[in-house]
C-alpha positions as a Markdown table, in Angstrom:
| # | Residue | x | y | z |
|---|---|---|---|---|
| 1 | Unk | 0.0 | 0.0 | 0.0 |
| 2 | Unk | 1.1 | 3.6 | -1.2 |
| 3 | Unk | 3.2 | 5.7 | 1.8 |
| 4 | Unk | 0.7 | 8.2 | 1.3 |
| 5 | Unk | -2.1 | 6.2 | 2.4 |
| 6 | Unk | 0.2 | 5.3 | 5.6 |
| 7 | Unk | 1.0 | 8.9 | 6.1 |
| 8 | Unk | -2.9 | 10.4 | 5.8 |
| 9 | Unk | -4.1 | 7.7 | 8.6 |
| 10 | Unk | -1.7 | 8.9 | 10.9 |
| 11 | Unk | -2.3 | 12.6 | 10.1 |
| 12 | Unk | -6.1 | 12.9 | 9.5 |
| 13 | Unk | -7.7 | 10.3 | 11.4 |
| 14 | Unk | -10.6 | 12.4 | 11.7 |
| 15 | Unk | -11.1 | 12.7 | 7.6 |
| 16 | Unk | -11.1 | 8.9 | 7.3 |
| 17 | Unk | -13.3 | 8.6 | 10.7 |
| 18 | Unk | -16.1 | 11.1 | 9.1 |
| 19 | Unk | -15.6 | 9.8 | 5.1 |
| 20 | Unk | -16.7 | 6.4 | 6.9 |
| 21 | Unk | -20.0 | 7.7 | 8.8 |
| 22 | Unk | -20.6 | 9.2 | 5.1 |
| 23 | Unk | -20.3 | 6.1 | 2.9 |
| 24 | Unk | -22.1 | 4.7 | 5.9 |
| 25 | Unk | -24.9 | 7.0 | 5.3 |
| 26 | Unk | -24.8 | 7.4 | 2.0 |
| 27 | Unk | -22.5 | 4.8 | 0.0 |
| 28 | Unk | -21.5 | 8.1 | -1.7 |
| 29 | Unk | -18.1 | 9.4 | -2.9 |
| 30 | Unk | -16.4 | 12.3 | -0.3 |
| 31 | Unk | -13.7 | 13.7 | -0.6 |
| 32 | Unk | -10.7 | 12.7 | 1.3 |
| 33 | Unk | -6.9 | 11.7 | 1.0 |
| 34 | Unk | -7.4 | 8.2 | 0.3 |
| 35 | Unk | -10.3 | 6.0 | -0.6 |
| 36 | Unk | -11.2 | 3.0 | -1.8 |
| 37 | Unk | -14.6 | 0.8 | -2.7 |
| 38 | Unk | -15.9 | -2.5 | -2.8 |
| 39 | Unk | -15.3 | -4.4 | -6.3 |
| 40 | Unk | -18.5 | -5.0 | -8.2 |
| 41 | Unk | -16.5 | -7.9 | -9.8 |
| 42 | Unk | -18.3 | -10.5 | -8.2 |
| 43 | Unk | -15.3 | -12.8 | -9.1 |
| 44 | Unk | -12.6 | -11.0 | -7.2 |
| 45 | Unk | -12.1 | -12.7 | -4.0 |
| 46 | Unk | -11.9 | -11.3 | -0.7 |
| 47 | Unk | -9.0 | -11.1 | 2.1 |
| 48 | Unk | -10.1 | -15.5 | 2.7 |
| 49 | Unk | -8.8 | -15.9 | -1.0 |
| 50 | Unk | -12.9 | -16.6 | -1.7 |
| 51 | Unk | -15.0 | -14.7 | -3.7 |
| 52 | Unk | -17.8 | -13.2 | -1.7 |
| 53 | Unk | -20.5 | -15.8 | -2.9 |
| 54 | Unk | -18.0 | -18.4 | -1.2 |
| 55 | Unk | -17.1 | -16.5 | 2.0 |
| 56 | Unk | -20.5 | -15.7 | 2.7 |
| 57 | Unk | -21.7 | -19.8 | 2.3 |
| 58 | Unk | -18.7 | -20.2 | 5.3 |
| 59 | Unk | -20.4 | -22.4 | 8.1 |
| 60 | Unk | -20.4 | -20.9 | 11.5 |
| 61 | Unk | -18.2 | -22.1 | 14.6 |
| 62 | Unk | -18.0 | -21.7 | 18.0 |
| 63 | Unk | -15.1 | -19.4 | 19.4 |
| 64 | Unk | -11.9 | -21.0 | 21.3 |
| 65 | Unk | -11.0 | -20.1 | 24.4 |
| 66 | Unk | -8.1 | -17.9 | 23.4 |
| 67 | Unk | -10.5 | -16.1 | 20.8 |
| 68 | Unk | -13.2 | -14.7 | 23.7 |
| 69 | Unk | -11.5 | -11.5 | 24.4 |
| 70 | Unk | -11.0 | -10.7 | 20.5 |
| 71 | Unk | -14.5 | -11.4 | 20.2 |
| 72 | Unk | -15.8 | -9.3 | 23.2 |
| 73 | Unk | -13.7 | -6.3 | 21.8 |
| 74 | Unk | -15.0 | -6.7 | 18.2 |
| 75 | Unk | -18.4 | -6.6 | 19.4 |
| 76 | Unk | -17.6 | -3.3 | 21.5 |
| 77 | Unk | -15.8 | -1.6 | 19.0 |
| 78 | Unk | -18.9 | -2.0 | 16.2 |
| 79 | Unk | -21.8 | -1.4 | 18.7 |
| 80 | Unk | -20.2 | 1.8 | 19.2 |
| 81 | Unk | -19.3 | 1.5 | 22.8 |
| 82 | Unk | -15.8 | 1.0 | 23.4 |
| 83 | Unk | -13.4 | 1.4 | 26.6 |
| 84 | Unk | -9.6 | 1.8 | 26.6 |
| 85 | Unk | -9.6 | -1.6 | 27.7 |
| 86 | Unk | -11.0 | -2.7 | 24.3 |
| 87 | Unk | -8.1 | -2.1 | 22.2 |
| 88 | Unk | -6.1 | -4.2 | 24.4 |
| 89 | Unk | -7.1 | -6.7 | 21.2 |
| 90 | Unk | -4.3 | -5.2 | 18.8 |
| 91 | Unk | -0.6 | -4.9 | 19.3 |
| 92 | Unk | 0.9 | -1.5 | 19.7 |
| 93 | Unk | 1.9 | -1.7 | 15.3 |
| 94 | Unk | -1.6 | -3.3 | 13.9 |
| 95 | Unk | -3.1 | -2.3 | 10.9 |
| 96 | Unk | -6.7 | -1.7 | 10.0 |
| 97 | Unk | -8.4 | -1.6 | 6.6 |
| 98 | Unk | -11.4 | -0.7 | 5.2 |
| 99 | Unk | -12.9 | 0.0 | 2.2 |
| 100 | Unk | -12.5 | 4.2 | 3.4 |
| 101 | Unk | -8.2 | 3.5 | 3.6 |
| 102 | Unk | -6.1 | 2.9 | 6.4 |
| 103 | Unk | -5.5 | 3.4 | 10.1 |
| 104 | Unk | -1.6 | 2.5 | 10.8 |
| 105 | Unk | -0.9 | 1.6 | 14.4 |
| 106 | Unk | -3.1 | 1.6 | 17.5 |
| 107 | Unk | -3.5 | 5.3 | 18.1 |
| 108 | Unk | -4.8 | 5.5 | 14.8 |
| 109 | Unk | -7.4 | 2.5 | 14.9 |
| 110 | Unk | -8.5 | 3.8 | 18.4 |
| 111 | Unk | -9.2 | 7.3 | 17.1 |
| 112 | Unk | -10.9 | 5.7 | 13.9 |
| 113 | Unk | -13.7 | 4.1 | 16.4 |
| 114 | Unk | -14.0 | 6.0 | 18.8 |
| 115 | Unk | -14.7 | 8.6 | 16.5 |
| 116 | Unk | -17.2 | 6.6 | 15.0 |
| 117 | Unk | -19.0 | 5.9 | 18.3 |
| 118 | Unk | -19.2 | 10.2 | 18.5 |
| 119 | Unk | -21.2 | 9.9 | 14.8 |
| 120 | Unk | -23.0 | 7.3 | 15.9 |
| 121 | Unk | -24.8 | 7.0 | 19.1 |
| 122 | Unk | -25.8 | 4.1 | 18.7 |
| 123 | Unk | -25.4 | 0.7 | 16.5 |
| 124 | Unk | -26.4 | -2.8 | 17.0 |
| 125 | Unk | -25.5 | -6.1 | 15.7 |
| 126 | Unk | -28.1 | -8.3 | 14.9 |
| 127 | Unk | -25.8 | -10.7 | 12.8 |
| 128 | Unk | -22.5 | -12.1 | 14.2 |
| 129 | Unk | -21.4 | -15.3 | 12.8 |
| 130 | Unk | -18.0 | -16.8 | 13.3 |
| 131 | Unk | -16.7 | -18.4 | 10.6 |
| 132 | Unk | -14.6 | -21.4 | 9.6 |
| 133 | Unk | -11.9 | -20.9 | 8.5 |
| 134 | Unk | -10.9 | -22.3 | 4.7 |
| 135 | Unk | -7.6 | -24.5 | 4.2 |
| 136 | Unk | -5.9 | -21.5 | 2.8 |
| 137 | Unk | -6.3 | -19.0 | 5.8 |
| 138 | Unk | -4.1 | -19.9 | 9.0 |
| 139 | Unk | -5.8 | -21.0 | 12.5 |
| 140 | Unk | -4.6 | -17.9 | 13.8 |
| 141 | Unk | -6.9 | -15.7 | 11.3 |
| 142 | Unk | -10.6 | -15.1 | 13.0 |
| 143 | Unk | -13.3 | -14.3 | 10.3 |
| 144 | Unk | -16.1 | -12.9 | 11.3 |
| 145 | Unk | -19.3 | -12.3 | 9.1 |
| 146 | Unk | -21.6 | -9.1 | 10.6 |
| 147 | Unk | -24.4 | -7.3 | 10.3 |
| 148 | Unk | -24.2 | -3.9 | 11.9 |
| 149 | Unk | -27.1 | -1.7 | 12.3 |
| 150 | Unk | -26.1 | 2.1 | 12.4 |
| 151 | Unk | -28.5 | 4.8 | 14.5 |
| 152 | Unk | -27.8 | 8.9 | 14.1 |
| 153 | Unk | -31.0 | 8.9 | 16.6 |
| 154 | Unk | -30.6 | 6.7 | 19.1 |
| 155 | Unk | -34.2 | 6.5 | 20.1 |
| 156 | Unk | -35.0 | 5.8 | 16.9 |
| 157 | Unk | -37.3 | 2.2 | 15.4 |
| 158 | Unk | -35.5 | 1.6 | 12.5 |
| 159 | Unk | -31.8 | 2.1 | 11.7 |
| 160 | Unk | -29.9 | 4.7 | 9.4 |
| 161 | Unk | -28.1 | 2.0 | 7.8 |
| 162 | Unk | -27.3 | -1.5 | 8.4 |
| 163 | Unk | -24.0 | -2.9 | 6.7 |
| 164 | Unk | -22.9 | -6.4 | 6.5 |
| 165 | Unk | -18.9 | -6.9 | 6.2 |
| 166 | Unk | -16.3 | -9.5 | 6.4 |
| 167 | Unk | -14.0 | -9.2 | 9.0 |
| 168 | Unk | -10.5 | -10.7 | 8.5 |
| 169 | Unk | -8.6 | -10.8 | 11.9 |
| 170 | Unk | -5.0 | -11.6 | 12.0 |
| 171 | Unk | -3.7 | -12.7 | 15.0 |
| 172 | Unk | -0.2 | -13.2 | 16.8 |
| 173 | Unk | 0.8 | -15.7 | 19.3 |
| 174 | Unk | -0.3 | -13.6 | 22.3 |
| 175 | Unk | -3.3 | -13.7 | 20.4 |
| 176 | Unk | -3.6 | -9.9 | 19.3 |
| 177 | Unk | -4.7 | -8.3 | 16.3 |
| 178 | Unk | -1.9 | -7.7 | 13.7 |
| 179 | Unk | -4.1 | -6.8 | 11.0 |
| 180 | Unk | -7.7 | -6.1 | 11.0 |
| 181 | Unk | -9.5 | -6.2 | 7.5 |
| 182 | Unk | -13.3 | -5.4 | 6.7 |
| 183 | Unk | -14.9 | -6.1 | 3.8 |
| 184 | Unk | -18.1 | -4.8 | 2.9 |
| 185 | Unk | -20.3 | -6.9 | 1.1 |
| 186 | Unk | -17.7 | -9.7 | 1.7 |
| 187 | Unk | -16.1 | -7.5 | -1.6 |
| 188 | Unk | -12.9 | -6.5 | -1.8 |
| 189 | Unk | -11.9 | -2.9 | -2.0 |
| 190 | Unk | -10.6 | -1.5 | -5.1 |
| 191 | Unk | -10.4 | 1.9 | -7.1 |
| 192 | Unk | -8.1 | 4.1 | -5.4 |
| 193 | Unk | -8.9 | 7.6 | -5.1 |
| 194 | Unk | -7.6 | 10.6 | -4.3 |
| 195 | Unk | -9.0 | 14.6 | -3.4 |
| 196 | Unk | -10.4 | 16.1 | -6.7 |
| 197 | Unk | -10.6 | 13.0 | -8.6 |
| 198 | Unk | -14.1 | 12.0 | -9.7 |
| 199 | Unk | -15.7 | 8.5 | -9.6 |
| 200 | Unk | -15.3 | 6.3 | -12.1 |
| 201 | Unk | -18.6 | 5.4 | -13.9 |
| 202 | Unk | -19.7 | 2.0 | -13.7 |
């Protein structure tokens, strides 16, 4: 991944953090330093090395022992409602990835959700399947397959938007997060683009 990407998590986290609640919102362009979108190909394969047909059609497991806390901070992080203690999940260096860029290191993913919970007062998940893993992706790798229900009002029936992604969770022997990727749609993210550039037309 370009340097610049690198260097515009680190120094705009609050771009990428507000670019998300957009695309969220709206699955709109924005500007900002860095993006990229799911692939309509529905043949390119996602961060498993399955196209997301295949991924999807994963059957769900139960979580080991070592995976629980992992687990518990995933679920904070994406309901909008995490603690300092919930990034205890990723080493000090992790990366994560979206389909809005990157956040480099664990300043960077902390401000990326915690910014999100301040857009967001609320989010649910209604779907949370844990997934087995295929022969290609390590033990060590958790995938995770979520529906996530965003709510602007937090009083509110009916959500703003619900999103379902693919998480890809690589893990260490202390069992943290290395590198965190979600894939919306289960697609994965292509078309880089950059401030003043305009979408590509499908």
């Amino acid at each position: 991944m370009g340097s610049f990407a690198m260097k515009s998590s680190r120094m705009f986290p609050h771009i990428l953090t507000t670019t998300r609640a957009r695309i969220i919102l709206s699955f709109r362009f924005s500007t900002t330093p860095f993006l990229k979108m799911p692939s309509s190909d529905p043949e390119a394969t996602n961060a498993t090395g399955l196209k997301p047909n295949e991924s999807k059609a994963l059957k769900e497991r139960s979580p080991q022992p070592h995976e629980e806390a992992v687990i518990k901070g995933i679920k904070e992080m994406y309901s909008c409602k995490p603690t300092e203690s919930t990034y205890k999940i990723y080493t000090e260096d992790a990366v994560f990835h979206d389909p809005v860029g990157i956040a480099q290191g664990l300043n960077s993913i902390r401000a990326q959700f915690n910014g999100l919970a301040k857009l967001f007062p609320r989010a649910d998940i209604p779907r949370f399947r844990i997934l087995e893993n295929p022969p290609a992706v390590p033990k060590s790798t958790i995938l995770i397959d979520q529906d996530v229900s965003y709510f602007r009002d937090p009083n509110s029936s009916s959500p703003t938007k619900t999103v379902n992604s693919l998480l890809t969770l690589e893990t260490n022997n202390s069992h943290q997060i290395t590198r965190h990727t979600e894939e919306w749609d289960h697609k994965p993210s292509v078309t880089e683009m950059f401030v003043g550039q305009t979408p590509p037309k499908k």
